[in-house]
Backbone as a printed PyTorch tensor [residue, N CA C, xyz], in Angstrom:
tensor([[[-14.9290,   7.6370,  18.0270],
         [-13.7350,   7.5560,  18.8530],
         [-12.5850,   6.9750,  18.0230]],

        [[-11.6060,   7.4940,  17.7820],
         [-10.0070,   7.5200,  17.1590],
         [ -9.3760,   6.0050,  17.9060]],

        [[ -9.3320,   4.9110,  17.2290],
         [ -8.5740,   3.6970,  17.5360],
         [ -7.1240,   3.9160,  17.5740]],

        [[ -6.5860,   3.1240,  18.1760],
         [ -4.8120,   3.2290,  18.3250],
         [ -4.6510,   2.2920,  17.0440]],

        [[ -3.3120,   2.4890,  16.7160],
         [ -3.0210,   1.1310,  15.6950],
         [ -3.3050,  -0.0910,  16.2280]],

        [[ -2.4130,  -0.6530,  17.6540],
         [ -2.7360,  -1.7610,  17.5260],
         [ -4.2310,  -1.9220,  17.8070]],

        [[ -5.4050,  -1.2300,  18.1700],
         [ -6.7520,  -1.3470,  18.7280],
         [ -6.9610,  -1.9700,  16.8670]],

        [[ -6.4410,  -1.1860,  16.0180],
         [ -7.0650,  -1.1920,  14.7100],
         [ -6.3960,  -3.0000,  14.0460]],

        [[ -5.3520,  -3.2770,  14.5150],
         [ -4.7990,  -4.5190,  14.2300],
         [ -5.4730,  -5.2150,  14.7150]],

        [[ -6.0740,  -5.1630,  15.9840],
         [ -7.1100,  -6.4570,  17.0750],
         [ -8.2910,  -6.6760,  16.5020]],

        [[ -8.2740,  -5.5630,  15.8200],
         [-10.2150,  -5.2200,  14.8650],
         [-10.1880,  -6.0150,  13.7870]],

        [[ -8.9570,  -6.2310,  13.2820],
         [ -8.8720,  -6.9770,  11.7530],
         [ -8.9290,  -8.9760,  11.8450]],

        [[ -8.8730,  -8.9500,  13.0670],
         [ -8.3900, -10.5080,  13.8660],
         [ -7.3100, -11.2450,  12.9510]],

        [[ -6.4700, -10.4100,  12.3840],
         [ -5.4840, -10.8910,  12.1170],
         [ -3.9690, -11.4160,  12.9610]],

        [[ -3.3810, -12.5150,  12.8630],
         [ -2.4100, -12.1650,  14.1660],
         [ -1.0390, -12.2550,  13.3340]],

        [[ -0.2890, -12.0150,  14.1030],
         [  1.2880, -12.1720,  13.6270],
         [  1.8940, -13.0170,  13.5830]],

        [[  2.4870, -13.1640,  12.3660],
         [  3.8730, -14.2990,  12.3570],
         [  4.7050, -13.7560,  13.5380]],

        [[  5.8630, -14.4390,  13.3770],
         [  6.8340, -14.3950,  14.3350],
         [  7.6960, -13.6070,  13.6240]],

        [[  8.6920, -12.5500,  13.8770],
         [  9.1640, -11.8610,  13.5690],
         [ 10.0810, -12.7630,  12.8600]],

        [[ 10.7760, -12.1320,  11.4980],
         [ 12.0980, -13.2650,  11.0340],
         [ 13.2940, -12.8330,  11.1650]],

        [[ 13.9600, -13.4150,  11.7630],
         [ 15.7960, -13.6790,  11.6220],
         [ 15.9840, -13.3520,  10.3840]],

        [[ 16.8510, -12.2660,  10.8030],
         [ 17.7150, -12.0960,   9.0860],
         [ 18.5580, -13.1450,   8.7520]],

        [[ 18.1790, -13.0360,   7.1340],
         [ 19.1560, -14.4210,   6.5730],
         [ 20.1100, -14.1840,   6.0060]],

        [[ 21.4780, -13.0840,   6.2150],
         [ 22.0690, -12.6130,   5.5290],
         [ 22.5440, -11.9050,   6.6870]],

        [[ 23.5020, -10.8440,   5.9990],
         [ 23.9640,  -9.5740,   6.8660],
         [ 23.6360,  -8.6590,   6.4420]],

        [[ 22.0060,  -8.2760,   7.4660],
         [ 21.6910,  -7.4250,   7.5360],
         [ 20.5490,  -6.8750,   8.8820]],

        [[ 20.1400,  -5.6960,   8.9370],
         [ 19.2000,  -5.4490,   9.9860],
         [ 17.8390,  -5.7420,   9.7380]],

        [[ 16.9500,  -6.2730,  10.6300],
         [ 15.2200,  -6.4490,  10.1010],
         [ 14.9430,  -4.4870,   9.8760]],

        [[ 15.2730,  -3.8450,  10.6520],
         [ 15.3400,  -2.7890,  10.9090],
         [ 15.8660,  -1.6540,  11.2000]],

        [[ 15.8050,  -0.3430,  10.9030],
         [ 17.0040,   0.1730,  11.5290],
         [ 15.8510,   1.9170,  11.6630]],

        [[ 16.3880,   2.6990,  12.7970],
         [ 15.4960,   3.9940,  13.0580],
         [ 17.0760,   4.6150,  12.8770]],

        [[ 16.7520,   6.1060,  11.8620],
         [ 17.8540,   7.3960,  11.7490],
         [ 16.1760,   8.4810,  11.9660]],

        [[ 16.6760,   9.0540,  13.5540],
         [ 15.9760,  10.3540,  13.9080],
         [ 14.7480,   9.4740,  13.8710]],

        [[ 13.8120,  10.2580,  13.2140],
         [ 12.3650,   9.8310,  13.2990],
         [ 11.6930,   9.0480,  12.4240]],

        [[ 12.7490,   8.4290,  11.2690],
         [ 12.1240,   7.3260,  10.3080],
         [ 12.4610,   5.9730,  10.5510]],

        [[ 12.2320,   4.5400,  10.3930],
         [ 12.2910,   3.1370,  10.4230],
         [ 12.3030,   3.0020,   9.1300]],

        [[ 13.5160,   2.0450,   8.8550],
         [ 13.5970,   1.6170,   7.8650],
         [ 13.6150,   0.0110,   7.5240]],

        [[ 12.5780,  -0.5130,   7.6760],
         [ 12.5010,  -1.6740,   7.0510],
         [ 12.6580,  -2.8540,   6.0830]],

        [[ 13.7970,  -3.4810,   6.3530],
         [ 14.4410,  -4.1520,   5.2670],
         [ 13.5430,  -4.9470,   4.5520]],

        [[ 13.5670,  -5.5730,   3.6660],
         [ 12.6240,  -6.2440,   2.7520],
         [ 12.2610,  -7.7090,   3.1930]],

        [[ 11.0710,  -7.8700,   3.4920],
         [ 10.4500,  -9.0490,   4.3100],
         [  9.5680,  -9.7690,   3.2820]],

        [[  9.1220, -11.3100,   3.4860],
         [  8.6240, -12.2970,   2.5320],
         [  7.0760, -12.2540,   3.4360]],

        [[  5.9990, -13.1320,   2.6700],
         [  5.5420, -13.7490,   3.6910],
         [  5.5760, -15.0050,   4.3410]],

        [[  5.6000, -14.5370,   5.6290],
         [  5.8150, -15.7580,   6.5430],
         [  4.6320, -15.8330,   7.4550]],

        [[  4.2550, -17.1930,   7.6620],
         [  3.1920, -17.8230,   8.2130],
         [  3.2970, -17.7380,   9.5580]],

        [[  1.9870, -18.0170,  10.1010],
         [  2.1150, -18.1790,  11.5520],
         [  3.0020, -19.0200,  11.8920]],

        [[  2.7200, -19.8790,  11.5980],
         [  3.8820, -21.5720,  11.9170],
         [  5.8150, -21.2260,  11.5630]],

        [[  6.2260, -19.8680,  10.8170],
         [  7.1710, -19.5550,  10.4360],
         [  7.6470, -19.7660,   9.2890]],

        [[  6.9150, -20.3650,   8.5410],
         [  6.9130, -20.5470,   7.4440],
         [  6.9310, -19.9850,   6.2410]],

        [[  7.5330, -19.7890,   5.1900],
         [  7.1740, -18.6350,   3.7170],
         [  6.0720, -19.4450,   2.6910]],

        [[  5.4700, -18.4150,   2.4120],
         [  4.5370, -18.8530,   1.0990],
         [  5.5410, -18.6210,  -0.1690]],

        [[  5.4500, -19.6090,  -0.8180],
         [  5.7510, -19.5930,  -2.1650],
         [  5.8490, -20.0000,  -3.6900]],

        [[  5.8890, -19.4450,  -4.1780],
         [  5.3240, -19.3520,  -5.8240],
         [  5.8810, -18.6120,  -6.2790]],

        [[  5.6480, -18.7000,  -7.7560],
         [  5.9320, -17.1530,  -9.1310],
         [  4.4610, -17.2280,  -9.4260]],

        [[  4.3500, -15.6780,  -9.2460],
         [  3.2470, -15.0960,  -9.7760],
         [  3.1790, -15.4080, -11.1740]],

        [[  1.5830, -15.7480, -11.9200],
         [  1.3930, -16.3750, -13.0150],
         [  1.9810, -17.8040, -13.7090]],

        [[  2.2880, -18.1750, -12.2990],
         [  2.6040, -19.6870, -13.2360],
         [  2.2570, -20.9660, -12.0790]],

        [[  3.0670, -20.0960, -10.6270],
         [  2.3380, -21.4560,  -9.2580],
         [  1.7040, -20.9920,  -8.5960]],

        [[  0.8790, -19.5280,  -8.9620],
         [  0.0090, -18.8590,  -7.8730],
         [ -0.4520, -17.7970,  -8.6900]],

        [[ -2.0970, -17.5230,  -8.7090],
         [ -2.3840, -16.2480,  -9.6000],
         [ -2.2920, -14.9050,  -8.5040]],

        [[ -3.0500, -13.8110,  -9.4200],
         [ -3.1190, -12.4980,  -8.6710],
         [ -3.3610, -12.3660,  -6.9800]],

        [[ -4.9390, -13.2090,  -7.3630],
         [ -5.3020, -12.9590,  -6.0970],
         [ -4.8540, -13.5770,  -4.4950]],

        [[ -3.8610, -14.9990,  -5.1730],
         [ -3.1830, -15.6300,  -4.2700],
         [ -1.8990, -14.6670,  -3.8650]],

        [[ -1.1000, -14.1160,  -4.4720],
         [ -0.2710, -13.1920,  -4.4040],
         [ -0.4880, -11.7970,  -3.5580]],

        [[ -1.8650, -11.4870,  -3.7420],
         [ -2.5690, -10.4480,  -3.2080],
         [ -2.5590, -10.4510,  -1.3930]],

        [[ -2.5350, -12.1680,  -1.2150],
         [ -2.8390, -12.2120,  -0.0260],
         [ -1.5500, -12.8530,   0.4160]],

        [[ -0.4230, -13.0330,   0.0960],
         [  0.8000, -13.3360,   0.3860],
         [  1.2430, -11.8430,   0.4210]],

        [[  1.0710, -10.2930,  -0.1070],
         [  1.3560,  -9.3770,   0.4940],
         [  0.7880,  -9.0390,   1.1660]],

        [[ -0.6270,  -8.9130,   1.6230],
         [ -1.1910,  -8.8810,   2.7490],
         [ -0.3960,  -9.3720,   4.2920]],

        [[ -0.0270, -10.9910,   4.0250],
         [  0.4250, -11.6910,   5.1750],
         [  2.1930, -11.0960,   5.1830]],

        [[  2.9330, -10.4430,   3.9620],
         [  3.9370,  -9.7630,   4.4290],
         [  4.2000,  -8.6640,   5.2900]],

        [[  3.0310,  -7.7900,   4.4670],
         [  2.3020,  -6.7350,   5.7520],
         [  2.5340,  -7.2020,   7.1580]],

        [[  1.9490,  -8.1820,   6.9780],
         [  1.8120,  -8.5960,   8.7240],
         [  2.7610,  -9.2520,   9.4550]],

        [[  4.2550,  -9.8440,   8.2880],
         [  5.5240,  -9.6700,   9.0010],
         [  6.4500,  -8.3940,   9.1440]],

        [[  5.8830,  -7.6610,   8.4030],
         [  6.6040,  -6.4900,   8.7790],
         [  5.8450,  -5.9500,  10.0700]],

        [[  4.5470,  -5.5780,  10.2230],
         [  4.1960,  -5.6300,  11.4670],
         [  5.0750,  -6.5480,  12.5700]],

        [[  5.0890,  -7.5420,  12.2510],
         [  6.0140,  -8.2560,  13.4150],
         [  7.3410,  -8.1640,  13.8450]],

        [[  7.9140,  -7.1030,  12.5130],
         [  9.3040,  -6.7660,  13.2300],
         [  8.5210,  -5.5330,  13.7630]],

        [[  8.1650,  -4.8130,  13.3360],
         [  7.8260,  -3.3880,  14.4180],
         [  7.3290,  -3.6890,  15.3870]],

        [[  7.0650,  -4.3750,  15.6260],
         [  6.0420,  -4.3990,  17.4230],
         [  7.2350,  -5.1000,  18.1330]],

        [[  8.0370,  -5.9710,  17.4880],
         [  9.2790,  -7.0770,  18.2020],
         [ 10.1120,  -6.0340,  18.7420]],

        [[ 10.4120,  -5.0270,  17.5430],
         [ 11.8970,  -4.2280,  17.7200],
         [ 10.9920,  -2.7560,  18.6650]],

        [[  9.9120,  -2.4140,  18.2960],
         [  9.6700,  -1.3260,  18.7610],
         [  8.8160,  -1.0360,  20.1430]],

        [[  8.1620,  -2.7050,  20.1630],
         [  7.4010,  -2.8460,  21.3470],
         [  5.7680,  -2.6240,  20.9780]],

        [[  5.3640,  -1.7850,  20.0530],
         [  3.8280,  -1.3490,  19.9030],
         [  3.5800,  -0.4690,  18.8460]],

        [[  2.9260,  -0.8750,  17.5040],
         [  2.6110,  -0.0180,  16.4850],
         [  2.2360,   1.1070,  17.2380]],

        [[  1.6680,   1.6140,  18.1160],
         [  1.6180,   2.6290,  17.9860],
         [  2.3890,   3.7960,  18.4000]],

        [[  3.8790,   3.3400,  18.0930],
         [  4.8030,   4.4190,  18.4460],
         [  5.1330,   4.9790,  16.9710]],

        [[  4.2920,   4.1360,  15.8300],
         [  4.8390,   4.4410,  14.6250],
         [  3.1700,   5.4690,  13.7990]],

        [[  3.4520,   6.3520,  13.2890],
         [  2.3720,   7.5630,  13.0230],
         [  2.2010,   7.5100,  11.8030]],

        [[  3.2190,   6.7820,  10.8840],
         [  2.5040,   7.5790,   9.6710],
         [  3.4030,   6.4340,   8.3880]],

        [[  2.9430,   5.7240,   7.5290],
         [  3.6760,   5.2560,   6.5310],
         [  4.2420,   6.4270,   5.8350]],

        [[  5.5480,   6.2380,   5.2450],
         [  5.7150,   7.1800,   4.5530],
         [  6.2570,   6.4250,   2.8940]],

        [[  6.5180,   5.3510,   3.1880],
         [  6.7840,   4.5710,   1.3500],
         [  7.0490,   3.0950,   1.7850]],

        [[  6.2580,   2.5700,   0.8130],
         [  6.0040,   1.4610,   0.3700],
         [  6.5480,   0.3700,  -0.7960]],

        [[  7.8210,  -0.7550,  -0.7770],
         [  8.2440,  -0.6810,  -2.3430],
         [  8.1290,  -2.4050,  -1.8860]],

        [[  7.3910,  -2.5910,  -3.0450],
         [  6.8320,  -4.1320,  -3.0560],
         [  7.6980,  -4.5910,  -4.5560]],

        [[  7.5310,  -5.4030,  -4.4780],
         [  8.3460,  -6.8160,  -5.5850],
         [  7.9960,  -7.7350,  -6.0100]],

        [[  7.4270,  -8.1300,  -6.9970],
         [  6.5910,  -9.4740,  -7.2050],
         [  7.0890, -10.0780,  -7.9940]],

        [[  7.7010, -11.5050,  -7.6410],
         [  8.0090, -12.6300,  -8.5120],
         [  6.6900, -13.0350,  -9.2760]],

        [[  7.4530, -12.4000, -10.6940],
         [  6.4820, -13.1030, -11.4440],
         [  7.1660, -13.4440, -12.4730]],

        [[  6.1050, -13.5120, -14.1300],
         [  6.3320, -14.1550, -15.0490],
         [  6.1520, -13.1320, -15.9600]],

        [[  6.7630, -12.7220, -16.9390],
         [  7.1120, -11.8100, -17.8880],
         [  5.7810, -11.2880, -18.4470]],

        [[  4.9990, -12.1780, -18.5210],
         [  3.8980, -11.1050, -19.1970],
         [  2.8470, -10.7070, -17.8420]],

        [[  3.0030, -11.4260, -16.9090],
         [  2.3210, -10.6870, -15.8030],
         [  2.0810,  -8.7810, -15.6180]],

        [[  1.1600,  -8.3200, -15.2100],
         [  0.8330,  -7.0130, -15.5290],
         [  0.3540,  -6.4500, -14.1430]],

        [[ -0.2020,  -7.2940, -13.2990],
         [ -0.6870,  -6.2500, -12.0000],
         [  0.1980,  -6.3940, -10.7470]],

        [[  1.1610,  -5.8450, -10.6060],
         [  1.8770,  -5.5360, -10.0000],
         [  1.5310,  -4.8380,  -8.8670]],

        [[  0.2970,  -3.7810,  -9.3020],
         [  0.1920,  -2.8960,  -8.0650],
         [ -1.3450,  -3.5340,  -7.4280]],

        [[ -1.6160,  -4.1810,  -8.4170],
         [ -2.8780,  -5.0780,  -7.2080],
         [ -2.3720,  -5.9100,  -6.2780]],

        [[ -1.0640,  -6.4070,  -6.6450],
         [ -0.6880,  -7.5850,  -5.5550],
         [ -0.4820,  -6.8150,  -3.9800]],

        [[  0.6660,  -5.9640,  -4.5560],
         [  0.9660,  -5.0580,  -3.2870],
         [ -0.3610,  -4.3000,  -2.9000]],

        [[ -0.9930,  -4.2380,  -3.4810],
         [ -2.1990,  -3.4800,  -2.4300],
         [ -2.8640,  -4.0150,  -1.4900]],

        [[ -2.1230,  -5.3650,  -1.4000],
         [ -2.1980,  -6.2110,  -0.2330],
         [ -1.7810,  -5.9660,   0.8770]],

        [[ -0.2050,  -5.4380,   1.1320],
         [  0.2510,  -4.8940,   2.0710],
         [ -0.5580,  -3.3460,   2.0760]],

        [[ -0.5740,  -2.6480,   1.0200],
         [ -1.0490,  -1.1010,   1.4190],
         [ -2.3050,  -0.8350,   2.1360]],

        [[ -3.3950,  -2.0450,   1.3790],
         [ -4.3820,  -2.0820,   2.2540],
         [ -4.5550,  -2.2990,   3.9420]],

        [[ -3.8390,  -3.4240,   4.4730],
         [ -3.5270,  -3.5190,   5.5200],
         [ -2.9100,  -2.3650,   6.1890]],

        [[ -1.9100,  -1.6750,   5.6090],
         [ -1.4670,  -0.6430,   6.5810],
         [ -2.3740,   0.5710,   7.0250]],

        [[ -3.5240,   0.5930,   5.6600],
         [ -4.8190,   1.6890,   5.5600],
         [ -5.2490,   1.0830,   6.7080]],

        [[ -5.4130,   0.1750,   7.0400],
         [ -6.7160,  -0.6460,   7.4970],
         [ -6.0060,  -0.1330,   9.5520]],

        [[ -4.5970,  -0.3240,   9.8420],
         [ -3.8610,  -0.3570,  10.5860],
         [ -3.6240,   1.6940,  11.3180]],

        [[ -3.3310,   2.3650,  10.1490],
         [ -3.1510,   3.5420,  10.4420],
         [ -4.0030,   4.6120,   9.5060]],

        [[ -4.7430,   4.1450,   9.4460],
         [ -6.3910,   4.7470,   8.9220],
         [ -5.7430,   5.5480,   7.0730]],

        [[ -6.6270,   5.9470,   6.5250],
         [ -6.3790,   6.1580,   4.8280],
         [ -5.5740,   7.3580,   4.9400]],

        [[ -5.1510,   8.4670,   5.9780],
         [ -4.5570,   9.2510,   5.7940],
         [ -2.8890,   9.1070,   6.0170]],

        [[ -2.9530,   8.4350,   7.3790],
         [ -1.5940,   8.4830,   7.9620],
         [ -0.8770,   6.5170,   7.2130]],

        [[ -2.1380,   5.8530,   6.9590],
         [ -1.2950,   4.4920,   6.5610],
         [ -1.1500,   4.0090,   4.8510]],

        [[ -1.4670,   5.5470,   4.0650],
         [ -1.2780,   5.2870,   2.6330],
         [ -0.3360,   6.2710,   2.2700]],

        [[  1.3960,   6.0250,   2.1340],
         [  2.1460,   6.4680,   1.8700],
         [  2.4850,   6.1650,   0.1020]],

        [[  3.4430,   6.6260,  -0.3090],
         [  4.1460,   6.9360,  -1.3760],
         [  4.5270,   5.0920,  -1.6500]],

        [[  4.5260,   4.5340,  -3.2890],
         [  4.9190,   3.1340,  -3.0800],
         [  5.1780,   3.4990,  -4.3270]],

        [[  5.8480,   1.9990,  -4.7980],
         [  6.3260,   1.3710,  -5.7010],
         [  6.2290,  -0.1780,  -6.2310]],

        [[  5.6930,  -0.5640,  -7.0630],
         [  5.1310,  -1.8460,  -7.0180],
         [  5.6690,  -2.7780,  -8.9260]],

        [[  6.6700,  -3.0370,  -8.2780],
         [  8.0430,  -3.8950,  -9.7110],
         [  7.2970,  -5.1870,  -9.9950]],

        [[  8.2400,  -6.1370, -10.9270],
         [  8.1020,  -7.2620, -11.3720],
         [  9.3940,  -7.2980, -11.5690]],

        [[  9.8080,  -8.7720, -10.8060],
         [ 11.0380,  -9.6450, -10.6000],
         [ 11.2340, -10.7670, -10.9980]],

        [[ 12.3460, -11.3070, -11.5650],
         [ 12.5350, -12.2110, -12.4680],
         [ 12.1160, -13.4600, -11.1670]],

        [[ 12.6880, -12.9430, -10.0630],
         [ 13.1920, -13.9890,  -9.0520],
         [ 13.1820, -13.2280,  -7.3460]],

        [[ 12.9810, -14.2980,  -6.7390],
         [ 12.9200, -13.5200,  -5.1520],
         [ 14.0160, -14.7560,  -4.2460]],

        [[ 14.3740, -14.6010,  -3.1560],
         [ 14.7390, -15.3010,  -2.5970],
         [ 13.5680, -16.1920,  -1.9770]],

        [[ 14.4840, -17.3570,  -1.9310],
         [ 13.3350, -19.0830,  -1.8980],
         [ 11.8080, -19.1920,  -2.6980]],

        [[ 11.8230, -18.2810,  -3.5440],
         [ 11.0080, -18.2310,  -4.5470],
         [  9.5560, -18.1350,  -3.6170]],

        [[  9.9470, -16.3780,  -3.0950],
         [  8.7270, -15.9870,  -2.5860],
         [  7.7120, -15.0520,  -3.3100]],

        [[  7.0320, -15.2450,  -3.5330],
         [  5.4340, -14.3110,  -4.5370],
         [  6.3510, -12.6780,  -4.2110]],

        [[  6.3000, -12.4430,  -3.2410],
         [  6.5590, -10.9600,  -2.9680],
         [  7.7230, -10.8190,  -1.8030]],

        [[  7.8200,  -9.6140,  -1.8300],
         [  9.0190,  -8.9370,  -0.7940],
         [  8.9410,  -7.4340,  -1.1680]],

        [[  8.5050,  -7.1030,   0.3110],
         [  8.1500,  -5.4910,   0.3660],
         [  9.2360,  -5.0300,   1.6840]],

        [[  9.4140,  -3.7840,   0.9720],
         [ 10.6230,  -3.0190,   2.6290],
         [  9.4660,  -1.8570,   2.5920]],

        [[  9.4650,  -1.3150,   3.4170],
         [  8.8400,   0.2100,   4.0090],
         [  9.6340,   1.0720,   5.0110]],

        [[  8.9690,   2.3180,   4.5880],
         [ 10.0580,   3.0530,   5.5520],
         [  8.8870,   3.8710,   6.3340]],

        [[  8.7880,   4.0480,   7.6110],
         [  8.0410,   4.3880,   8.7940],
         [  8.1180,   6.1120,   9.3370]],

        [[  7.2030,   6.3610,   9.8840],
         [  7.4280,   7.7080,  10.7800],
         [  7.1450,   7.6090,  12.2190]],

        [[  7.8210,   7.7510,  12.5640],
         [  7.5880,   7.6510,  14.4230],
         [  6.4290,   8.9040,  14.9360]],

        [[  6.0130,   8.0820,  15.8960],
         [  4.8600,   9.4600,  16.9720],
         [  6.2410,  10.5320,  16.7340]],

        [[  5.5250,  11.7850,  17.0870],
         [  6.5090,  13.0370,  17.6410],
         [  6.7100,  12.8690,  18.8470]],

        [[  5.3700,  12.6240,  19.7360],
         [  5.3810,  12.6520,  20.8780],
         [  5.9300,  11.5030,  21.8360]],

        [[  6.6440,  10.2910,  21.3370],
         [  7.6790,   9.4560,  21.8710],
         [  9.0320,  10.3680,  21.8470]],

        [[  9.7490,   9.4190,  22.8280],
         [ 11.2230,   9.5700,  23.4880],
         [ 11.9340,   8.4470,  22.2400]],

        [[ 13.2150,   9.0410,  22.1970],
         [ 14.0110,   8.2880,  21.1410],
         [ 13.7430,   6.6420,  21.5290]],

        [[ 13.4370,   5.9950,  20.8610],
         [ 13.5750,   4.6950,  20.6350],
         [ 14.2600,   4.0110,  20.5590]],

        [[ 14.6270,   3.0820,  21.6440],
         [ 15.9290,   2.1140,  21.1860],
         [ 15.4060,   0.6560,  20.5560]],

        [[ 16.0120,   0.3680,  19.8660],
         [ 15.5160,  -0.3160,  18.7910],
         [ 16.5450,  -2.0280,  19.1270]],

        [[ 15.9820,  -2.9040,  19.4020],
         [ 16.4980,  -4.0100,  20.0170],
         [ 17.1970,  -4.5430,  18.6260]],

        [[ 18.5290,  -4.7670,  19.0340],
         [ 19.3270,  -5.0380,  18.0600],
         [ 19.3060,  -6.7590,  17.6030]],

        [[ 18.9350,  -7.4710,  16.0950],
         [ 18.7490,  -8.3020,  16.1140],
         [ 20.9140,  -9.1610,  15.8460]],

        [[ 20.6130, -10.1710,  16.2610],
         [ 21.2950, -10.7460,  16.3650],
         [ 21.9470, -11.7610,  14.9710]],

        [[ 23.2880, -11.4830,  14.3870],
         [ 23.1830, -11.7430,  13.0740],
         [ 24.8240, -12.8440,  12.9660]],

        [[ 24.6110, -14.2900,  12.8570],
         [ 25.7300, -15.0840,  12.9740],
         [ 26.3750, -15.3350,  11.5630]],

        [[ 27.4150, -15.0390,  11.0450],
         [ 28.6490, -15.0700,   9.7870],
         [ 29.0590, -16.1070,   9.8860]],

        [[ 29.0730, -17.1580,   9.2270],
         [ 29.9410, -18.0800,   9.1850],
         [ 30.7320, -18.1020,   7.4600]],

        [[ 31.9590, -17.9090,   8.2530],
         [ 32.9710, -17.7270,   6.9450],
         [ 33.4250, -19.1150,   6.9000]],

        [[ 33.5170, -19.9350,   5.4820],
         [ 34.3230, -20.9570,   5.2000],
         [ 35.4450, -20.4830,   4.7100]],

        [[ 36.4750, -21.6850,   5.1240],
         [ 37.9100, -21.8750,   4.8610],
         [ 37.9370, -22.1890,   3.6850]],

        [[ 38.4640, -21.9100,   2.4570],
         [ 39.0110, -22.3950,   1.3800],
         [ 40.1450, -23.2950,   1.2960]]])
């Protein structure tokens, strides 16, 4: 019998951070037609918190491995926040991960197979292993291990989606 996504998320007993407030000006998310585009998310803890390190110097591979894993699972938390229920979403279609590391660092694409795995694990090996990209960064913001964006495919069989607009405060200083 064929699991739903979230049936396949409940199976993993993993749970969700809390979705994050953008820290900047920008969207957690945004849907054109039938794709989601997911801005680039850290990991953040249940408690709301970010993990962080540079790869190869305050955290090795496999710690990194599982700080994209737990990004995975804030990006899950904007899709279910903004969309209501993974399973309005069908199909990864790309994956681009980022890893603060240290110049001679080399596995780049093991870290992120932290998040890719999870999404396999979420929308099974056909529909949740899309197209990726997996860098090395001098630097991340608040000096997080990783930061992955993804871009999504919606069911066919949903009605356009309105996508709950997050709320984003500017404060301009006076010179």
């Amino acid at each position: 019998m064929l699991q739903t996504p979230e049936e396949n998320l409940q199976k993993t007993g993993f749970s969700l951070p809390p979705a994050p407030k953008p820290a900047g000006v920008y969207k957690p998310m945004i849907q054109v037609e039938n794709l989601v585009y997911v801005s680039g998310h850290g990991p953040v803890l249940d408690e709301g918190i970010l993990i962080k390190g540079k790869v190869g110097y305050d955290i090795n591979a496999d710690a990194a491995k599982l700080a994209a894993r737990q990004t995975g699972l804030t990006i899950l938390a904007t899709l279910k926040a903004n969309l209501g229920s993974l399973d309005k979403i069908k199909k990864v279609i790309k994956v681009f991960g980022m890893v603060n590391c240290t110049l001679n660092f080399e596995q780049h694409p093991f870290v992120i197979n932290g998040c890719s795995e999870l999404f396999a694990e979420i929308w099974g090996s056909e529909n949740g292993v899309g197209v990726r990209s997996a860098v090395g960064m001098g630097s991340l913001p608040d000096n997080i291990p990783v930061e992955i964006e993804a871009v999504f495919e919606l069911a066919d069989d949903e009605d356009e989606i309105s996508i709950t607009e997050s709320v984003t405060e500017i404060e301009i200083e006076n010179a």
